[in-house]
C-alpha positions as CSV (number, residue, x, y, z in Angstrom):
1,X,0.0,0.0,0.0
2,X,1.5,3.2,-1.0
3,X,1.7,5.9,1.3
4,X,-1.2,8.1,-0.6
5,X,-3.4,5.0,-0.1
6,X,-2.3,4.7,3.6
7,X,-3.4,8.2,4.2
8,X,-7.1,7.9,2.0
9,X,-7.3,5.2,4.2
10,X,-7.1,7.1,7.4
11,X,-9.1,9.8,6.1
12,X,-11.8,7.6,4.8
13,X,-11.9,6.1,8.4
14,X,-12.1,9.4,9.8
15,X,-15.1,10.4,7.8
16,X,-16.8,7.4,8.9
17,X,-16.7,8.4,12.5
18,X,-17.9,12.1,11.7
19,X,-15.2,13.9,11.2
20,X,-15.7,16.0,7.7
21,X,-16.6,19.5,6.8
22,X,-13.8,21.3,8.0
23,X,-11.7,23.7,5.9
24,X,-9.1,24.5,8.9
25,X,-6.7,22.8,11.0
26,X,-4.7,23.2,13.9
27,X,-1.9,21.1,15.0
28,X,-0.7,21.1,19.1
29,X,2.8,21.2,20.1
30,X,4.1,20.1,23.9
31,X,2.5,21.1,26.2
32,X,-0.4,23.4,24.1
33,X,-2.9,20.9,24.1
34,X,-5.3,22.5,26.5
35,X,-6.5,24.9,23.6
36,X,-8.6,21.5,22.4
37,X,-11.1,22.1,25.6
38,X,-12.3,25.2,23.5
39,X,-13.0,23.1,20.4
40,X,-17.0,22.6,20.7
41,X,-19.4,19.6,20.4
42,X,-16.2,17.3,19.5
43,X,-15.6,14.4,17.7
44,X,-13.4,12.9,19.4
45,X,-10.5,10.3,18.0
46,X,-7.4,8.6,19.5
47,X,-4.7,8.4,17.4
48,X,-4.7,4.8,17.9
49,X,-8.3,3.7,16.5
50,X,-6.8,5.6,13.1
51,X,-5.5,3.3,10.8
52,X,-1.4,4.0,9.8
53,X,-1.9,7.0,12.3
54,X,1.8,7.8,13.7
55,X,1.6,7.4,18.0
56,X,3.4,10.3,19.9
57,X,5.6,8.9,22.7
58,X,6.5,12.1,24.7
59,X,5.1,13.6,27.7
60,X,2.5,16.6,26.9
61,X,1.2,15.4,23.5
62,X,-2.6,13.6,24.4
63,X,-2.4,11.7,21.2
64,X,-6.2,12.2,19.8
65,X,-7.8,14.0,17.4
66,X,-11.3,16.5,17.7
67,X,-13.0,17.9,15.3
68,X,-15.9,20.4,16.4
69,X,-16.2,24.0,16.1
70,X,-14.6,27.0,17.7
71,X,-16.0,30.5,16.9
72,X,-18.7,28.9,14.7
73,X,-15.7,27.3,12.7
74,X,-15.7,23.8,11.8
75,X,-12.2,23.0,13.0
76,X,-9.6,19.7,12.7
77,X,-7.7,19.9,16.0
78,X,-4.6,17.4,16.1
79,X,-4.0,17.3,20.2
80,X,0.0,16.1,20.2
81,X,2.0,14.9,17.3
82,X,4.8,12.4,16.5
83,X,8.4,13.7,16.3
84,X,11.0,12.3,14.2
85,X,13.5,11.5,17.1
86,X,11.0,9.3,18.6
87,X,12.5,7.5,15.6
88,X,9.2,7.8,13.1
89,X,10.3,8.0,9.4
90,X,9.7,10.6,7.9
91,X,7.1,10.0,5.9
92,X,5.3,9.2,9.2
93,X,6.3,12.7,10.4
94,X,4.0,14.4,8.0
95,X,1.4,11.4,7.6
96,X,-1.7,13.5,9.6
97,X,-0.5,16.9,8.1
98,X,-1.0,14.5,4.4
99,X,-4.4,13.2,6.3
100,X,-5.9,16.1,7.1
101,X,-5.4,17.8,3.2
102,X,-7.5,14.8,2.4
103,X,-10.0,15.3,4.7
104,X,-10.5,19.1,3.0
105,X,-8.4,21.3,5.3
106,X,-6.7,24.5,3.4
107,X,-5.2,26.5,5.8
108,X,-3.6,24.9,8.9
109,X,-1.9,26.6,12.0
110,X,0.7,25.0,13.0
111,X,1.4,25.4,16.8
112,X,5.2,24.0,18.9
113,X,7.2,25.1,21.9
114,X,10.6,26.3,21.1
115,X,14.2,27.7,22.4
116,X,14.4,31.2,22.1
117,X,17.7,32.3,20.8
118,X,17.1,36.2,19.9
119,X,18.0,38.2,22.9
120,X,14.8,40.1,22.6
121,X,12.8,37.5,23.4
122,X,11.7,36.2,26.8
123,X,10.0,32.8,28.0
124,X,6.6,32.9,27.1
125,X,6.7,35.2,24.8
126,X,4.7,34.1,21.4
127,X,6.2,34.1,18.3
128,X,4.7,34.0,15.2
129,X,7.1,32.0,12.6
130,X,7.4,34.2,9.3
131,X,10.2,31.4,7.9
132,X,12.4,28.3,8.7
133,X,15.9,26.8,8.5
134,X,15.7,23.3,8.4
135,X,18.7,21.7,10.0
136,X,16.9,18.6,10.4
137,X,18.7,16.1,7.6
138,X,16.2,15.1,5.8
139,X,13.2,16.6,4.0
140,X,9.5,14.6,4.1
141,X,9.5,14.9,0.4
142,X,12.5,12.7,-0.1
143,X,11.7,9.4,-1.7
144,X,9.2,8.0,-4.1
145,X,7.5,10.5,-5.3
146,X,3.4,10.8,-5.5
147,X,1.9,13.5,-7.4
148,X,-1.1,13.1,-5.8
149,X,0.3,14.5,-2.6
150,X,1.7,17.3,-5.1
151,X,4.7,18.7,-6.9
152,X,8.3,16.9,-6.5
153,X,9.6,20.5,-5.9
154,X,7.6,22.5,-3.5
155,X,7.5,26.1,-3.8
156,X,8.8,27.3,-0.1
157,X,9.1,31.1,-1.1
158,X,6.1,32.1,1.2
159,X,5.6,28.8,2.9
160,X,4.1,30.9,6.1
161,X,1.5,33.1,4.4
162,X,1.7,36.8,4.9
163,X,-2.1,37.0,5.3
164,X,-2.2,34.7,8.1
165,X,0.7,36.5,9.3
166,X,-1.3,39.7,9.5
167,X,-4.4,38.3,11.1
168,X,-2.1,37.1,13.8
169,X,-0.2,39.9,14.9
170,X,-3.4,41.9,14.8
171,X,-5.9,39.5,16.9
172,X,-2.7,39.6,19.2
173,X,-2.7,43.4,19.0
174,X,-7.1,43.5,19.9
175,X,-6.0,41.2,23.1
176,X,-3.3,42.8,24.3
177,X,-1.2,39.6,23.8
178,X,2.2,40.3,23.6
179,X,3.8,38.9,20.2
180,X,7.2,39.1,18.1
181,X,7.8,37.6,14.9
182,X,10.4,35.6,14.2
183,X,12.7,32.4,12.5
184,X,12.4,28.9,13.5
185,X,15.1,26.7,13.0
186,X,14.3,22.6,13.0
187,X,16.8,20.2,14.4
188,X,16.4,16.6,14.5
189,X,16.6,16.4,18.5
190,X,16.3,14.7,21.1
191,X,19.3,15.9,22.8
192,X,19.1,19.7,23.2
193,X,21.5,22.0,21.1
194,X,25.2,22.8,22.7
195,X,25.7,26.7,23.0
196,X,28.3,26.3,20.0
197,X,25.2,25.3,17.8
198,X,22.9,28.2,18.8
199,X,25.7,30.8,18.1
200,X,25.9,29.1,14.5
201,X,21.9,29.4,14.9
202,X,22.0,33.0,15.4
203,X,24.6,33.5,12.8
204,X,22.7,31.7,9.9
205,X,19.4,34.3,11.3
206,X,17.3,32.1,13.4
207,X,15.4,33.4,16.8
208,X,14.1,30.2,18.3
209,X,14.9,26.3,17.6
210,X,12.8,23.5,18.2
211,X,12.0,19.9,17.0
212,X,8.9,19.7,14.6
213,X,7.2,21.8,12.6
214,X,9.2,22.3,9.6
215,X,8.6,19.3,8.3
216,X,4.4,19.8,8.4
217,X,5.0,22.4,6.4
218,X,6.5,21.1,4.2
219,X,4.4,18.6,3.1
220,X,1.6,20.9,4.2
221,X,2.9,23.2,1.2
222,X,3.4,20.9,-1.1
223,X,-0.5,19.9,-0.9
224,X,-1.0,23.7,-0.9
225,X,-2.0,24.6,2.1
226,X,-1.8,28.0,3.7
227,X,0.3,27.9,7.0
228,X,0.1,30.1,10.1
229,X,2.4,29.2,12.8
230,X,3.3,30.4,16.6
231,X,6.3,29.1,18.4
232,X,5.9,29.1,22.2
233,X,9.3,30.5,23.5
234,X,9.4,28.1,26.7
235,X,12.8,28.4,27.4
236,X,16.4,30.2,26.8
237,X,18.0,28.3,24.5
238,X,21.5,26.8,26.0
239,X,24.1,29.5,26.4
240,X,22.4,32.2,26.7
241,X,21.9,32.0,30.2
242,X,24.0,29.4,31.0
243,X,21.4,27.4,33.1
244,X,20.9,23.9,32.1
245,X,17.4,23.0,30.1
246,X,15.1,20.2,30.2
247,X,11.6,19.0,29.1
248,X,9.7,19.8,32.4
249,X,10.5,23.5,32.2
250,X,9.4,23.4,28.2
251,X,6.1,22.2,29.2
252,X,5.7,24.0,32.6
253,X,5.9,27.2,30.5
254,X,3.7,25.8,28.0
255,X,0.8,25.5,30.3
256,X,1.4,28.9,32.3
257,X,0.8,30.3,28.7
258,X,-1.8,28.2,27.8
259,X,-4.9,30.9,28.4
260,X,-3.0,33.3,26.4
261,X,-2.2,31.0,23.4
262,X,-5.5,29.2,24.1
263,X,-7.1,33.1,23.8
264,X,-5.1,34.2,20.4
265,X,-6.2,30.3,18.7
266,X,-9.6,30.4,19.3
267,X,-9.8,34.4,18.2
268,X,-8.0,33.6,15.0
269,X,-10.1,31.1,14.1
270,X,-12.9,32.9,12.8
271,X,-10.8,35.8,10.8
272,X,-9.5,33.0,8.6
């Protein structure tokens, strides 16, 4: 079974169980899943009753999927996601991102907790990503090629749409949120980045690094999808205040932001 069939598969299970009619997507990084109590009248999926569906290993992703409405939106909300460290191909990386632009979705907001490199920046600070750097190693299009998914070559000149952008900074604006824009650079994890690597990080014009995203995007873009995404800044990144990191104090900032980010999501929603 190819990987296109896999994921018509998965998406023809999903419409089985109710979960159809909606345009937009969001996807819930460590920690963030606590926007997904504001998604209405749910249908509610685990990751596990989906056929081919990738299972995410790591503390403060729930692993199930809702669809429902927020603001009068019909809305796709993935609640945790599967990393490539956790030693996914991949292929199996992007799998739901694929899923969901079956189901019908054409814009996603992509949503992940990230080390904040640019001086300027402060933990819990939300920054919207307006490009990437991936430093990851591989790229989700690698491989046998399906034109069904899309284009070999993806266009990645505005791969986080401007629009979107705009919408974002302004809802942020309209709640007194504070928010900074910003570069996200993708590293293949797990081990956290050496203070050496987020000089080099800085240099090359990144603000925050994390483990995910990028590669959604990708394949998100390559299915044409329009992107939003916000990087939670949960933590200095190493060396730039010396103190050692670790995964408790990424997702203990995650949830003491989690009304704000929760807040900015669901206002969003409806401008898009």
């Amino acid at each position: 079974m190819t990987a296109y069939d896999q994921a018509a598969a998965a998406a023809a299970h999903l419409r089985s169980r109710g979960v159809e009619g909606a345009t937009l997507g969001v996807i819930l990084g460590s920690g963030l899943g606590m926007f997904a109590e504001r998604v209405q009248d749910p249908v509610v999926v685990s990751y596990r009753e989906i056929p081919h569906w990738p299972v995410p290993t790591v503390v403060g992703h729930e692993g199930q999927l809702l669809c429902g409405t927020v603001g009068g939106v019909r809305v796709i909300c993935l609640q945790g996601r599967a990393h490539y460290y956790e030693g996914h191909p991949m292929e199996r990386v992007v799998f739901p991102t694929r899923v969901l632009g079956l189901l019908g979705v054409k814009t996603l907001l992509v949503t992940n907790a990230a080390g904040g490199m640019n001086p300027g920046f402060a933990p819990g600070d939300l920054m919207i990503v307006t490009d990437h750097v991936n430093l990851m190693g591989v790229n989700p299009l690698r491989g046998e090629h399906d034109e069904r998914f899309g284009p070999r070559f993806a266009d990645m000149t505005h791969a986080y749409d401007r629009q979107v952008q705009e919408l974002i900074i302004q809802t942020s604006f309209q709640l007194a949120v504070s928010a900074v824009r910003g570069v996200y650079a993708a590293v293949a994890g797990p081990s956290y980045e050496t203070p050496a690597e987020i000089r080099m990080l800085r240099t090359i014009g990144a603000d925050a690094v994390g483990m995910s995203t990028v590669p959604e995007v990708i394949a998100a873009r390559q299915m044409k999808i329009r992107i939003g995404a916000i990087s939670v800044i949960t933590n200095a990144a190493a060396g730039v205040t010396g103190e050692p990191l670790s995964h408790d104090e990424v997702t203990a900032t995650s949830k003491r932001v989690g009304k704000k980010f929760s807040d900015l999501i669901e206002a969003v929603i409806p401008k898009l």
